[in-house]
C-alpha positions, 0 to 999 in steps of 0.5 A: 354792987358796982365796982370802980375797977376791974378785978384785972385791974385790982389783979394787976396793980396787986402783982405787977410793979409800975416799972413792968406795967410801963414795960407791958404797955410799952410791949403792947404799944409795940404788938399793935404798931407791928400788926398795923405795919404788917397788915399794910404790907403791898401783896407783892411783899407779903408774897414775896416773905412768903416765898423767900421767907417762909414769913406769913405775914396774915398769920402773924397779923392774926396772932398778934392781934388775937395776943392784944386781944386775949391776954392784954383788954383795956379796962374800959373794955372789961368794965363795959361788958359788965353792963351789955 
């Protein structure tokens, strides 16, 4: 049996209202576009964080992205995994 959806998808439109999926979405817009700008840092900047700050930005990069990646997958992505 195939389904047309996920069952995230099916869990999701069944807990969460479409004001706070819009608000989700917005967050997780927000989570990759703070990765990227992060990422892209000159190395003198991110050192100097590290120094000045004790802001390790590779560290945030990787929880960032591993919180996009874990808890917040695209539908398609499950879908397709389905079939691999």
């Amino acid at each position: 049996m195939v389904a047309s959806r996920s069952e995230r998808a099916i869990l999701q439109d069944m807990c969460v209202d479409d004001g706070e999926l819009m608000q989700l979405t917005e967050a997780r817009e927000a989570i990759g576009e703070l990765a990227e700008v992060l990422d892209e840092l000159p190395d003198v900047l991110k050192r100097m964080l590290s120094r000045e700050g004790q802001l390790d930005t590779e560290v945030w990069v990787r929880r960032l992205r591993g919180a996009l990646a874990d808890r917040f997958l695209d539908d398609a992505t499950d879908q397709n995994e389905l079939f691999d």
